[in-house]
Structures are given as structure tokens and as C-alpha cells.
N, C-alpha and C positions, 0 to 999 in steps of 0.2 A: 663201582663206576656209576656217573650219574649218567642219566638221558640223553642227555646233551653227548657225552663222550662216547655213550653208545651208536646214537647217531650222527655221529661227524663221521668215521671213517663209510657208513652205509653209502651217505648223499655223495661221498668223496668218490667209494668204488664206481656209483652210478654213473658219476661226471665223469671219469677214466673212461668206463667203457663204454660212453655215447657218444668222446670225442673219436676213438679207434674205431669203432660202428659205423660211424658218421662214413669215414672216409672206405670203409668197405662196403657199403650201403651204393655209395656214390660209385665206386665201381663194379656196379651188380654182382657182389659175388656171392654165392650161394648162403652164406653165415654174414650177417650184414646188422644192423643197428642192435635189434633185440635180444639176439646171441651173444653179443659180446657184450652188452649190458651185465645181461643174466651171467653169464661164466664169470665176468670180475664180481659181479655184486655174490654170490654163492660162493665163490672160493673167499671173497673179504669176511661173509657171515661163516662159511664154516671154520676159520680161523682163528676168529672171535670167539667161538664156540668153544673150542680146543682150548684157550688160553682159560676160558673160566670152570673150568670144569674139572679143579682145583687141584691140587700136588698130587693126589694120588692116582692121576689118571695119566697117558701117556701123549701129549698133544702132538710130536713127532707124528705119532701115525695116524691122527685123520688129515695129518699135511701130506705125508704121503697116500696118502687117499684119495686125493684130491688129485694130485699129478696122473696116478695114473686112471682116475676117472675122464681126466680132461684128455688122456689119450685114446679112449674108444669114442671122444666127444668128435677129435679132430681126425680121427681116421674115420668118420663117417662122410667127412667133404672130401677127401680124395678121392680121384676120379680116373680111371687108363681108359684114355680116347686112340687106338690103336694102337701108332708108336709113341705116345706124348701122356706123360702125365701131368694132369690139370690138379689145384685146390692144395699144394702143400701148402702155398703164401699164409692161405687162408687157415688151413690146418696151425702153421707155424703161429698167427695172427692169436686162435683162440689161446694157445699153451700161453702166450707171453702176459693174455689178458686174467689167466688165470691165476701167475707167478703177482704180479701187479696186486691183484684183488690180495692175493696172502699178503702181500706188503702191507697192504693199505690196513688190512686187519692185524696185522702184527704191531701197529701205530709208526710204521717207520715213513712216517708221509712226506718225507724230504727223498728219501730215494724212491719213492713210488712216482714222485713227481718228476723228476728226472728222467726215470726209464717211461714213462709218458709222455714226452717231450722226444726223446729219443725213437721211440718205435715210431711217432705219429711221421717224423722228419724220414726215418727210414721210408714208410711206406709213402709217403709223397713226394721225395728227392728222387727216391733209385728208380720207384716209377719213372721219370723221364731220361736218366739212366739206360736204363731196361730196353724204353724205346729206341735208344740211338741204336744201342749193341742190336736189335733186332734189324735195325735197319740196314745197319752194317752185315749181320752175319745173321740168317735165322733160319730154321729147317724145317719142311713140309712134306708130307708123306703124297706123292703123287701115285695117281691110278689110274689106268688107262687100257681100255677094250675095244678092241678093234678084231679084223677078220685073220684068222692065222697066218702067217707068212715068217721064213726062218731070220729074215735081217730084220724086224720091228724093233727086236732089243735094243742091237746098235742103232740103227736109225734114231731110235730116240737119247738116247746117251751122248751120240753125237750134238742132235738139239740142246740137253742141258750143256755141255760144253764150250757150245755155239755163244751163249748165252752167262757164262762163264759161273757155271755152277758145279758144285760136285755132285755126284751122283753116288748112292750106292742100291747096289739091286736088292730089294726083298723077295715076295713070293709070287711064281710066277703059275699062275692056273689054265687050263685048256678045257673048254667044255665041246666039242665038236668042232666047229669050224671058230668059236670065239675064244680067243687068247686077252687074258688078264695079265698086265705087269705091276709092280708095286715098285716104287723106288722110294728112299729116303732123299731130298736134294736140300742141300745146305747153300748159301749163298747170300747177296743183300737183295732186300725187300724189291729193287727196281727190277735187277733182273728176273726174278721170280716172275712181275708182273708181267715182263716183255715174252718170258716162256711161256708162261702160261695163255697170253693174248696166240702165238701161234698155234698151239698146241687146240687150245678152244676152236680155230678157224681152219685146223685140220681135217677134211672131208674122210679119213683114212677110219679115223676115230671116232666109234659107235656112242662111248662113255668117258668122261674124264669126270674126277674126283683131282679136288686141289684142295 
């Protein structure tokens, strides 16, 4: 191979994973321009690698080397934020830009090109997507400390209700006279706000988490 063919798929993987970067960059998320450069441009070179490193060697498996390198890559951005897990997007974001980089090194630069087109539309389309459906329907883990008393649970179940949310109860703590509730509440984004506004202007209530 000449220079030239060596370096076309290099500049090619670069452009892939600056344009996917680009757009997780933009939405701060933890792996953002320069990660997703690097993970295509390193799966494209070690692909290339594997292909010249001539019949007697087994290039199958530094591709699979690479898969599951790029899984202890992407399991380092996920994140359990109580009840919610945060960073698969993102997790899922590196795998595809790694699958891509092996394309682009394999020289299949017409479907490389496609599924670049493809993921960039996924993650810009479904993002506002994403937002309707949360608006419509999205779940927050409330928490609320106040002085012990045996109707609080109901009392506030009722509020979500009020309010037209679901509810369901998680853990509930007592340290002396201070009682902790946790609830799960699912619902759309307005109500949320309208619960949350009374609950905030509730004198009853020491702590709230939303």
C-alpha cells in the first residue's frame, strides 16, 4: 500500500469521530470530542494493523480485541445516580464509533459512511424525540424530611395524585423525631413542576430533594 492509501482511511476515521464528538461535546457529556476521535482513529489503525500483518497471523482477533477493549472503555462512563442510570448513550456512542473506525480500516468507506450519517441523525433526531416523551411521561425520585407523624405518607401520595402523578414508595428512614420518605413519581414534566412548587412551599417540610 502506498502513503496515500495508508493515510486516507487515518484522516477519514478522524472526520467520523469529530463529527459524533462534535455532537457529544455539545451536549456535555462526559466522553465528548477527543474520545470519540481517538476510539475511531485506534480501532481504524488497529485494523489496519491486523490486515497487514500477513496470512500467517489471525486478524479476527485483535478485532475482537478491540470490541471488548472498547467495553471496559464504555463501562467507565456509566454512572447509577440513585434510582437512574446516567452514560449508556454515551457508553453505546463509543462502541458504534469503534465498529465505524474498524470499518473505515477494513476500507469499506461506503458503509462507514452511511452508518455516520446514520448514528450522527440518530443522536440529533431522537434527542428531541427523547424530549417530548419526557415531557409527556418522565420519572424523578423525590425525597422528603420532615418531623414524624403517622399520616405523612399518605398526605403526600395524595399530593402526587392531586397532581396526577404516580407514585411509588421506596425507603423510608426514622432518625428520632425525623422521618425520611423516598418515592419514585412518574408523570409529565408540568406536573412534576406544579408538585414540586407546593411541596417546596410546604412549612411541614424540613428537606426536599427533587
Amino acid at each position: 500500500m502506498s502513503f496515500i492509501d495508508d493515510l486516507l482511511p487515518i484522516i477519514f476515521s478522524i472526520f467520523v469521530g469529530g463529527i459524533i464528538g462534535i455532537e457529544r461535546e455539545y451536549q456535555l457529556k462526559s466522553a465528548g470530542l477527543r474520545t470519540m476521535i481517538l476510539v475511531t482513529l485506534g480501532s481504524c489503525m488497529f485494523t489496519m494493523l491486523s490486515a497487514s500483518l500477513g496470512a500467517g497471523s489471525s486478524p479476527d482477533r485483535i478485532a475482537a480485541n478491540i470490541i471488548t477493549g472498547i467495553g471496559f472503555v464504555g463501562a467507565g462512563v456509566i454512572f447509577k445516580e440513585e434510582n437512574r442510570v446516567s452514560g449508556l448513550t454515551t457508553a453505546v456512542t463509543i462502541w458504534i464509533c469503534a465498529s465505524l473506525g474498524m470499518t473505515i480500516g477494513a476500507g469499506y468507506y461506503t458503509e462507514a459512511i452511511i452508518g455516520s450519517v446514520a448514528v450522527f441523525l440518530l443522536l440529533i433526531v431522537f434527542k428531541y424525540v427523547q424530549n417530548v416523551i419526557d415531557r409527556i411521561s418522565t420519572r424523578y425520585t423525590y425525597q422528603v424530611t420532615l418531623p414524624y407523624h403517622e399520616d405523612a405518607v399518605e398526605k403526600y401520595e395524595n399530593i402526587f395524585k392531586e397532581h396526577h402523578l404516580q407514585s411509588r414508595r421506596g425507603k423510608q428512614m426514622r432518625s428520632g423525631e425525623k422521618f425520611t420518605i423516598v418515592w419514585l413519581v412518574q408523570g409529565a414534566a408540568q406536573n412534576h413542576a406544579s408538585c414540586a412548587k407546593v411541596l417546596l412551599n410546604d412549612k411541614t417540610i424540613e428537606e426536599f430533594k427533587f
